[in-house]
DRENDO-1510 file (C-alpha; in Angstrom, 1 decimal, always signed):
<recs>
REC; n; res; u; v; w
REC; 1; UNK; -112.1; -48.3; +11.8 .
REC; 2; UNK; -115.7; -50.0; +12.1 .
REC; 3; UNK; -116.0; -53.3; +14.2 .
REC; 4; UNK; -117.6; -56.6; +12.5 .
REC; 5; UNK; -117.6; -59.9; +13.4 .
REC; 6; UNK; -114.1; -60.8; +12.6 .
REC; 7; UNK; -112.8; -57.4; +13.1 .
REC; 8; UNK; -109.0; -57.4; +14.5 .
REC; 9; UNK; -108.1; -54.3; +16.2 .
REC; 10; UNK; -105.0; -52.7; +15.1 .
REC; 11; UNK; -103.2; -52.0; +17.9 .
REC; 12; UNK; -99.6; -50.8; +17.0 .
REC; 13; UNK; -96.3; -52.7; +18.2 .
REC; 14; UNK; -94.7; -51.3; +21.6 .
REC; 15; UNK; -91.4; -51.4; +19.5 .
REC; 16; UNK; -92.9; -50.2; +16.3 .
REC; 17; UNK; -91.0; -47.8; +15.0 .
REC; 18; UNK; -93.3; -45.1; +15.1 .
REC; 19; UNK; -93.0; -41.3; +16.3 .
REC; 20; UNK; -94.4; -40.6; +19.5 .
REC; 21; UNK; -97.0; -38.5; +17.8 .
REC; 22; UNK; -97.9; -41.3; +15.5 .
REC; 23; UNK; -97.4; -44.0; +17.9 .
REC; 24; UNK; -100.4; -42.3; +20.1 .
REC; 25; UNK; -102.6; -40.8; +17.5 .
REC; 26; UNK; -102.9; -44.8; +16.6 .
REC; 27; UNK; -103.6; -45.3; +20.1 .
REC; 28; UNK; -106.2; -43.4; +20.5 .
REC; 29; UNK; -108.0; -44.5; +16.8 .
REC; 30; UNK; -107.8; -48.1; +18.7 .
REC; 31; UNK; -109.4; -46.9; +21.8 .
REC; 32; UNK; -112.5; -44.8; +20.2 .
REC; 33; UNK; -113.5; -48.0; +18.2 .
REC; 34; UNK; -113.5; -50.1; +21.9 .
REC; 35; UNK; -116.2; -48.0; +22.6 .
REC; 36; UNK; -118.3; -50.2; +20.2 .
REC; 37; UNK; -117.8; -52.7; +22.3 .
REC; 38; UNK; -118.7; -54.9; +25.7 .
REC; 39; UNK; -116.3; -57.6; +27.1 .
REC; 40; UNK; -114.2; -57.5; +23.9 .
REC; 41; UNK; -113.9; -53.9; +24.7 .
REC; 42; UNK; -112.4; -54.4; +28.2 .
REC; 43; UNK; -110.2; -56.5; +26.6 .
REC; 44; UNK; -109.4; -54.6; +23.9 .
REC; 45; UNK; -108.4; -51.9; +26.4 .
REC; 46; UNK; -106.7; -53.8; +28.5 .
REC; 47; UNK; -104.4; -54.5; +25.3 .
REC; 48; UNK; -104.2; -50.9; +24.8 .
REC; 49; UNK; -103.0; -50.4; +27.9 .
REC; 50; UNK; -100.3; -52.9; +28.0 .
REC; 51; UNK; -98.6; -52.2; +24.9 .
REC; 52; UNK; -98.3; -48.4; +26.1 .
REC; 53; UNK; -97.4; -49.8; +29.1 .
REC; 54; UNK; -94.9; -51.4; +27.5 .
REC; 55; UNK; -93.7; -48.7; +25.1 .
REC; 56; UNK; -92.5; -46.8; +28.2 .
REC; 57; UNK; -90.5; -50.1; +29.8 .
REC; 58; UNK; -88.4; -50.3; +25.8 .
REC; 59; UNK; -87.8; -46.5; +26.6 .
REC; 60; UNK; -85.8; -47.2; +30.4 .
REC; 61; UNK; -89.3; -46.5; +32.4 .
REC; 62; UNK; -88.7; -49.4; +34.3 .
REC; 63; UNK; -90.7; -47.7; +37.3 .
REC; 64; UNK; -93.8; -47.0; +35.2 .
REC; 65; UNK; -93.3; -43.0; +36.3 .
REC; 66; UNK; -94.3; -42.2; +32.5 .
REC; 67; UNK; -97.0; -44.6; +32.1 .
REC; 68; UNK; -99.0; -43.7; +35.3 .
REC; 69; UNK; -98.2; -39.5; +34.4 .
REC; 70; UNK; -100.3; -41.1; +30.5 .
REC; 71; UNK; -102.5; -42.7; +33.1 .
REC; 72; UNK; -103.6; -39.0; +34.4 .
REC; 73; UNK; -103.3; -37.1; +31.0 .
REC; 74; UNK; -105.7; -39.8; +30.0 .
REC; 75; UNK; -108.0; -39.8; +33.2 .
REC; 76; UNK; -108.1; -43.1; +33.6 .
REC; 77; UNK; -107.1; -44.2; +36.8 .
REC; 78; UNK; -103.9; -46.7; +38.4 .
REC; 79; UNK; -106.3; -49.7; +39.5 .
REC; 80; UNK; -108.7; -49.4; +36.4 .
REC; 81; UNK; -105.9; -49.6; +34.2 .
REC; 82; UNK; -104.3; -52.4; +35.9 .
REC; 83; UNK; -107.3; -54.5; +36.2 .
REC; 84; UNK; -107.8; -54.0; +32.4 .
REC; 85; UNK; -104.3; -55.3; +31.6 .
REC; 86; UNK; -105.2; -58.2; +33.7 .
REC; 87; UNK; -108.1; -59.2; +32.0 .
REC; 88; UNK; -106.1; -58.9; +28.5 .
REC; 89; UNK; -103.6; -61.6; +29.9 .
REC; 90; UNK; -106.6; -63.7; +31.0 .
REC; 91; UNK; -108.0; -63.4; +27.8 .
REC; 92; UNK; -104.7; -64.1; +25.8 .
REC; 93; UNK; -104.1; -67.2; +27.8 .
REC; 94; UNK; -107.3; -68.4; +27.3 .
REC; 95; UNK; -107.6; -67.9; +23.9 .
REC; 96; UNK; -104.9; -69.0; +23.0 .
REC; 97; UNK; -105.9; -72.5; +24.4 .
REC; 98; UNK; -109.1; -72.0; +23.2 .
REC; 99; UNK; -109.8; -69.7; +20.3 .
REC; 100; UNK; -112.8; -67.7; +20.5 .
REC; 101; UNK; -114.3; -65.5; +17.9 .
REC; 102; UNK; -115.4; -62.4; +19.1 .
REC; 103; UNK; -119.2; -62.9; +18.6 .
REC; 104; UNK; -118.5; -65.6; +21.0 .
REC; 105; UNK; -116.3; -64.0; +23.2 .
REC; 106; UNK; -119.6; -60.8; +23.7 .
REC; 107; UNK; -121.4; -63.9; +25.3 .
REC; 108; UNK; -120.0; -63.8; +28.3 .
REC; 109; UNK; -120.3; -61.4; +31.2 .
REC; 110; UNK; -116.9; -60.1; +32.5 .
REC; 111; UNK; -116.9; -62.0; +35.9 .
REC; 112; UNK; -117.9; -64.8; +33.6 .
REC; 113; UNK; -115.0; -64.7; +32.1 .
REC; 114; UNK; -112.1; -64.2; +34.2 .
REC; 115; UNK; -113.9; -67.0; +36.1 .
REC; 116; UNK; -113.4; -68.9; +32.8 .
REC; 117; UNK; -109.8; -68.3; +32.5 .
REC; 118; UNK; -109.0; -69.4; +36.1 .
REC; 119; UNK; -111.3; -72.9; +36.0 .
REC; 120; UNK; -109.9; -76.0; +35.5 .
REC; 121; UNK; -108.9; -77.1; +32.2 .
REC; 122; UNK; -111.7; -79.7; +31.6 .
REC; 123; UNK; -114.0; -76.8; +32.8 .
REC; 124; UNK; -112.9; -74.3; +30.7 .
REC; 125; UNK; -113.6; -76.6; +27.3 .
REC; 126; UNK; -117.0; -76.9; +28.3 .
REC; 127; UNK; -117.5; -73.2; +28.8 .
REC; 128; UNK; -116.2; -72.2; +25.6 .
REC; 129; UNK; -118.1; -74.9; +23.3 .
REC; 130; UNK; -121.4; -73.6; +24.7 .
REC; 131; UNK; -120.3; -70.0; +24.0 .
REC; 132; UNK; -119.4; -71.2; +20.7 .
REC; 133; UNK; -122.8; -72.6; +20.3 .
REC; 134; UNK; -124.7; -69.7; +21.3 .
REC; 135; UNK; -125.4; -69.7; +24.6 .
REC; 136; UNK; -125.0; -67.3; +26.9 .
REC; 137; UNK; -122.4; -68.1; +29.8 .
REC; 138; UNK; -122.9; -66.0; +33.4 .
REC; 139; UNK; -120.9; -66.4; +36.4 .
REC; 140; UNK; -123.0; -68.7; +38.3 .
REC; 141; UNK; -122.6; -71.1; +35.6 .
REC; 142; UNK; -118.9; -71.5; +35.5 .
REC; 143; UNK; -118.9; -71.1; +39.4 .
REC; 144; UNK; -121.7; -73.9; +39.5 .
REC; 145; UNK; -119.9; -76.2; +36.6 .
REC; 146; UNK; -116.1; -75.6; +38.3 .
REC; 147; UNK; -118.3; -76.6; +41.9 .
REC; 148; UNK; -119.2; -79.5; +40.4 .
REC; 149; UNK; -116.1; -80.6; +38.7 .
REC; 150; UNK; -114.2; -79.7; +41.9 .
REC; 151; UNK; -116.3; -82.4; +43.6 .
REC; 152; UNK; -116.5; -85.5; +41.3 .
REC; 153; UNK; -112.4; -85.0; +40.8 .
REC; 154; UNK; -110.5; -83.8; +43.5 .
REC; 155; UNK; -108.0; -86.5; +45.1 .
REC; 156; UNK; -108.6; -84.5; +48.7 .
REC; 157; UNK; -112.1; -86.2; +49.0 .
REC; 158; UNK; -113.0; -89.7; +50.2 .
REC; 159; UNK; -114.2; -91.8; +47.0 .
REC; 160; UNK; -118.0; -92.0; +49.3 .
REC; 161; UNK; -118.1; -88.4; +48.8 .
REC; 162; UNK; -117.2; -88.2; +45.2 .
REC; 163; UNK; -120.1; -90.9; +44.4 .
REC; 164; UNK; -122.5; -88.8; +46.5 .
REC; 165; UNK; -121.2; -85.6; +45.0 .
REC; 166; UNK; -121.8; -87.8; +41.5 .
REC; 167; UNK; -125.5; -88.9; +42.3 .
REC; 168; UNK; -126.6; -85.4; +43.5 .
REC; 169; UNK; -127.3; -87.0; +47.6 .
REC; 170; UNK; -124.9; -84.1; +48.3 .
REC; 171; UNK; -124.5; -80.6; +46.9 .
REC; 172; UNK; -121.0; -79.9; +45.4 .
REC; 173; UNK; -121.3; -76.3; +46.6 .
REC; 174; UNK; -120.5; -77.5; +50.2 .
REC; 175; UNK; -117.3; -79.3; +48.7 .
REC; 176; UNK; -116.1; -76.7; +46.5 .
REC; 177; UNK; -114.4; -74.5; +50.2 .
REC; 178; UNK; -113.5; -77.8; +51.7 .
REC; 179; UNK; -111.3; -78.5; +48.3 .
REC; 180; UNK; -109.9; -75.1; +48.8 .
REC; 181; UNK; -109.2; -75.3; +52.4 .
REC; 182; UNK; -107.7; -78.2; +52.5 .
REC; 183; UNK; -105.3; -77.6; +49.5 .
REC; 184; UNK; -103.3; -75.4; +52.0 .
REC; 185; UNK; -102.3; -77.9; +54.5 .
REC; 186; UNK; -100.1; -80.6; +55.1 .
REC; 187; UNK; -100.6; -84.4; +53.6 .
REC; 188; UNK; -100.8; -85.5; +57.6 .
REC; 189; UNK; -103.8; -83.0; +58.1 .
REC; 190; UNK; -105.6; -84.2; +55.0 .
REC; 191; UNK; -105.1; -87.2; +55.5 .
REC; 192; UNK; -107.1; -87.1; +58.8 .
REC; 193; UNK; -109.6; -84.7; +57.9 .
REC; 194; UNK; -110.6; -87.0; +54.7 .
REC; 195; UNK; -111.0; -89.9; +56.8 .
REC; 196; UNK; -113.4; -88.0; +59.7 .
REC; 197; UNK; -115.3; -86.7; +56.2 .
REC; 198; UNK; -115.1; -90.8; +55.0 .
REC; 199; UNK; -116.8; -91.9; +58.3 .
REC; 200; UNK; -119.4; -89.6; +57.9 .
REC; 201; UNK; -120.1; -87.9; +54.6 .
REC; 202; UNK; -123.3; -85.4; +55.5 .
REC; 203; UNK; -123.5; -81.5; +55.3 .
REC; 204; UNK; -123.0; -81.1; +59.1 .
REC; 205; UNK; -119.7; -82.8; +59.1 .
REC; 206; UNK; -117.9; -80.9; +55.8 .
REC; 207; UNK; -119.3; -77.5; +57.3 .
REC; 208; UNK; -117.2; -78.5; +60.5 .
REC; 209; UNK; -114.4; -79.9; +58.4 .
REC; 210; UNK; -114.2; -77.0; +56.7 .
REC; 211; UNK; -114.0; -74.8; +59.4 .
REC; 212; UNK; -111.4; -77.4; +61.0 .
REC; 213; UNK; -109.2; -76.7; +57.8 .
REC; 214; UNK; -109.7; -73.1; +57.3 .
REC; 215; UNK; -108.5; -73.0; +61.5 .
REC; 216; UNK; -106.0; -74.5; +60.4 .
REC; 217; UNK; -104.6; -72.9; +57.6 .
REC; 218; UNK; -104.5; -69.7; +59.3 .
REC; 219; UNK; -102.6; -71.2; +62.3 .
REC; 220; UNK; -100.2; -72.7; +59.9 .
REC; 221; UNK; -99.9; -69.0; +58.1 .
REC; 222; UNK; -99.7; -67.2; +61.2 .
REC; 223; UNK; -96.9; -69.0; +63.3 .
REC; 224; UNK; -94.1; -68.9; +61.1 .
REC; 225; UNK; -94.4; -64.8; +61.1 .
REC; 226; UNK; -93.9; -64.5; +65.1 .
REC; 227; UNK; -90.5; -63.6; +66.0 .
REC; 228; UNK; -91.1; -64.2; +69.5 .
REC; 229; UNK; -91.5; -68.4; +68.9 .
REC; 230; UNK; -87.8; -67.8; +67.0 .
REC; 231; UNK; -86.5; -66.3; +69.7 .
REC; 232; UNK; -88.2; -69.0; +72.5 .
REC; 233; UNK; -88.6; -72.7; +70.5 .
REC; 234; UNK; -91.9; -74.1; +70.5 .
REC; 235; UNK; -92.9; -77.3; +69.3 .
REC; 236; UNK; -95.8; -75.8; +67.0 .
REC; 237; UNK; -97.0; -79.4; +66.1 .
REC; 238; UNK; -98.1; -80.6; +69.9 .
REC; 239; UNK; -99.7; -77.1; +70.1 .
REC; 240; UNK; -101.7; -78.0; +67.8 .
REC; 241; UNK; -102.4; -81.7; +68.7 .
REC; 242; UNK; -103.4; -79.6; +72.1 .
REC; 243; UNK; -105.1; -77.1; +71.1 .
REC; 244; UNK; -107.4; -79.3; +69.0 .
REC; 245; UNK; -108.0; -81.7; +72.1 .
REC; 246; UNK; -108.9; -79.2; +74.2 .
REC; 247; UNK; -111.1; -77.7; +71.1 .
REC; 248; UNK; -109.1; -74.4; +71.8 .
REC; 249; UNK; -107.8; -74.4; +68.2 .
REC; 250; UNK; -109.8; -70.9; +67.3 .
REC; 251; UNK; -108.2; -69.5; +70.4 .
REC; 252; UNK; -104.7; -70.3; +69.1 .
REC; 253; UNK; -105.5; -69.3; +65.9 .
REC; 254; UNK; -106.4; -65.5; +67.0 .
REC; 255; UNK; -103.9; -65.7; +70.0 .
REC; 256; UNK; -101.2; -66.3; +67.2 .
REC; 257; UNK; -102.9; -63.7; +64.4 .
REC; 258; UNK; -103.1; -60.7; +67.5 .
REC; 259; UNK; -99.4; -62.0; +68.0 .
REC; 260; UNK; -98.5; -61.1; +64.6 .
REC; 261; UNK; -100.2; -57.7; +64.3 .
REC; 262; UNK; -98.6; -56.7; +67.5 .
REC; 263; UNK; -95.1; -57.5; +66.4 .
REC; 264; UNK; -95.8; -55.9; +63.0 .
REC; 265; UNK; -97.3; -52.7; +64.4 .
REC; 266; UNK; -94.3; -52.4; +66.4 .
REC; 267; UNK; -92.1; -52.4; +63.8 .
REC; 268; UNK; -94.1; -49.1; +62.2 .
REC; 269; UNK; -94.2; -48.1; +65.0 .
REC; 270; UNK; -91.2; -47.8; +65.4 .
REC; 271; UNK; -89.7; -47.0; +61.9 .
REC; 272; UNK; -92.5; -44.1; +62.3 .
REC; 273; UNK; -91.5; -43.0; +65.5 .
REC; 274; UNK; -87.7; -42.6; +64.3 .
REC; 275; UNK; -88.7; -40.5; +61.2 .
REC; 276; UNK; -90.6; -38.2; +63.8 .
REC; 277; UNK; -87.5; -37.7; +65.6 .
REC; 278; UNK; -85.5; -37.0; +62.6 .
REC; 279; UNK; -88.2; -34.1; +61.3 .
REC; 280; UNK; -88.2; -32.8; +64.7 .
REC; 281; UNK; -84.1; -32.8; +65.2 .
REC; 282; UNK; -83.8; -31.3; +62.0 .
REC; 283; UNK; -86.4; -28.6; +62.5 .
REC; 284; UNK; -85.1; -28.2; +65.8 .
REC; 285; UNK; -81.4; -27.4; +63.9 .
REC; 286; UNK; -82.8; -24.7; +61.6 .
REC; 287; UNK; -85.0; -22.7; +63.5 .
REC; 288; UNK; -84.0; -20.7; +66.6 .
REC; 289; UNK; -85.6; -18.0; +69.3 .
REC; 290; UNK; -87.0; -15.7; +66.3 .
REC; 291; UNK; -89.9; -18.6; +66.0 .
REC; 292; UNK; -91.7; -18.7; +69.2 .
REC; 293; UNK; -94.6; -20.9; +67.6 .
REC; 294; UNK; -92.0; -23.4; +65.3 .
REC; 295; UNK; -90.4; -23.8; +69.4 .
REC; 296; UNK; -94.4; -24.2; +70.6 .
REC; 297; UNK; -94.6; -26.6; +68.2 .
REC; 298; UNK; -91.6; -28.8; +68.8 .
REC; 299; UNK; -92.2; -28.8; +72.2 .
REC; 300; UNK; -96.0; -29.9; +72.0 .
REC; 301; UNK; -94.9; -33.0; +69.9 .
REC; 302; UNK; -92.1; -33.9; +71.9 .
REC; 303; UNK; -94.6; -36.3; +73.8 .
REC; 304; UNK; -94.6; -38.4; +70.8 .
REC; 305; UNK; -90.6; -37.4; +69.0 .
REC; 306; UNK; -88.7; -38.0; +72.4 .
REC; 307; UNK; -87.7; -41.1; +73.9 .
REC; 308; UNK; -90.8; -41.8; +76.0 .
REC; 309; UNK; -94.0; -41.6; +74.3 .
REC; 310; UNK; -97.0; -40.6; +75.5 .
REC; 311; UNK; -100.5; -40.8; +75.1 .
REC; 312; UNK; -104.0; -40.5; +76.2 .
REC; 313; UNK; -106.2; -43.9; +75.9 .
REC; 314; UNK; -109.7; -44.4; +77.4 .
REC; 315; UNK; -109.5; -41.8; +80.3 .
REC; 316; UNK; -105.4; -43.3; +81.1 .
REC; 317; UNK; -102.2; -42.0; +80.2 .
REC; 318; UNK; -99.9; -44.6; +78.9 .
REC; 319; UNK; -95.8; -44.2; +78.3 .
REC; 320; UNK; -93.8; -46.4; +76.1 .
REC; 321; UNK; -89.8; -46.3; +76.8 .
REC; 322; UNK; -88.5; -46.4; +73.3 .
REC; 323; UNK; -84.3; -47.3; +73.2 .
REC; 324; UNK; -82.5; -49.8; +71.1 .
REC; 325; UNK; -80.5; -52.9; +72.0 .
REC; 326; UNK; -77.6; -51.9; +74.2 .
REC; 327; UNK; -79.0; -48.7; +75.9 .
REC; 328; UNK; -79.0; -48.4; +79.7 .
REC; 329; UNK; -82.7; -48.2; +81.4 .
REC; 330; UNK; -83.1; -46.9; +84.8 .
REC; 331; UNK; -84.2; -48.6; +87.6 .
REC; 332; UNK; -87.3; -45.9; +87.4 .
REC; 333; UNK; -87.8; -46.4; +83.6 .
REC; 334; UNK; -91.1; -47.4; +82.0 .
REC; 335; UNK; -92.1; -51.0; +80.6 .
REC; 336; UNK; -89.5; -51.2; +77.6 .
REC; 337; UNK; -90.9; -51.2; +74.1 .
</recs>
């Protein structure tokens, strides 16, 4: 097989009705001749990939166990082989919006590309009739064009910052995060942030908005993943209107995020701590006075397997009481966990 222009690589069906040694020996034929190749390689591979992927799924390998052991026997690893279907999908979407023939398609760079297939419709016609007509397309262009469209169309922005976006008195890469920031919150919060951005359309003030909106976003993400605010009602909305009075929204905003990673670390800590105790009980069970180090050993990680755990932190020695809901604590116990 020898690539040309309008070459069309013959990849064989997932369901073709092929032996397993004839199904791969094609395989491999299509994956030497990718080696001829740039992007249209990647993508080529990335079809590859999928339709062995997908050979295994007709076959009841639902978890994919047979397709990553062909993954190893191939040397090619989990992520590179997943990132290569990806950018087969992107292609195939894409093209088949916009058809591209492959002289065209080896003008782009990779990152060019999948930044292609994620622009904006409008953006991604202009993109591919300058490929088509020869020129070279890099990332920085289709970030630079999608920028720019980004700023001249979205309805988040004030219509003063479109026409400045428009005239070039204000660069659309400063819009481009705003857009993207703001597309996570609420109408109420975009509302108010477009009209402080309306009143006064300079630099200073969308790198501040921005902020504002990314602050926000996060607090939004964050609060709805404490249990303790399920367990104790807070109005989350005049926290907010607080917080931003007293400028103290940042605060929140990592106050709530620290929240969260405590509560999640407890929960592994927990579900790690309980295995621990299992491995040790278990152990414990099946070995007896004959193994004098198994005993040494059970014993040294009983600090960490029994019901108070301990451990040594900056110079102090601190305990956590583990128990569940409904256990008795002395009057003497540790703090509870």
């Amino acid at each position: 097989m020898e690539p040309t222009p309008d070459f069309v690589l013959p990849i064989p069906a997932a369901d073709a009705p092929l032996s397993e040694e004839e199904f791969f020996q094609q395989v491999r034929q299509a994956w030497q001749v990718c080696e001829r190749f740039d992007l249209q390689t990647e993508i080529w591979r990335g079809q590859i990939l999928r339709t062995v992927r997908d050979r295994y799924r007709r076959q009841g390998d639902e978890q994919g166990i047979g397709f990553r052991q062909w993954l190893q026997e191939q040397e090619i690893s989990k992520r590179r082989a997943y990132d290569l279907m990806q950018l087969a999908d992107r292609a195939d979407e894409l093209l088949k919006e916009r058809p591209l023939p492959p002289e065209a398609i080896s003008r782009f760079s990779k990152r060019a590309f999948l930044e292609t297939a994620a622009a904006d419709p409008e953006v991604q016609a202009l993109i591919t009739q300058a490929a088509a007509a020869g020129d070279r397309i890099t990332h920085r262009e289709v970030r630079q064009l999608q920028e720019e469209w980004t700023a001249l169309h979205s309805a988040f922005l004030p219509p003063v910052v479109r026409q400045k976006a428009s005239d070039r008195t204000l660069a659309p890469r400063y819009l481009a995060p705003l857009v993207k920031e703001l597309e996570k919150l609420p109408p109420q919060q975009q509302q108010e942030l477009s009209q402080a951005l309306a009143s006064d359309p300079s630099v200073e003030t969308i790198k501040e908005i921005t902020a504002t909106a990314r602050q926000l976003s996060r607090y939004l993400e964050a609060a709805p993943q404490i249990q303790a605010l399920n367990a104790h009602p807070v109005d989350l909305e005049q926290v907010l209107i607080e917080a931003q009075r007293l400028e103290q929204l940042q605060t929140v905003v990592d106050l709530l995020q620290q929240a969260a990673q405590l509560e999640s670390t407890i929960a592994r800590l927990y579900t790690t701590w309980q295995r621990l105790s299992h491995l040790s009980d278990r152990l414990y069970q099946e070995t007896g006075a004959s193994t004098p180090q198994l005993q040494a050993l059970l014993e040294a990680l009983d600090f960490l397997s029994g019901d108070i755990v301990q451990i040594d932190l900056a110079g102090q020695t601190v305990k956590v009481h583990i128990f569940s809901e409904g256990e008795t604590r002395g009057p003497n116990s540790p703090p509870e966990f």
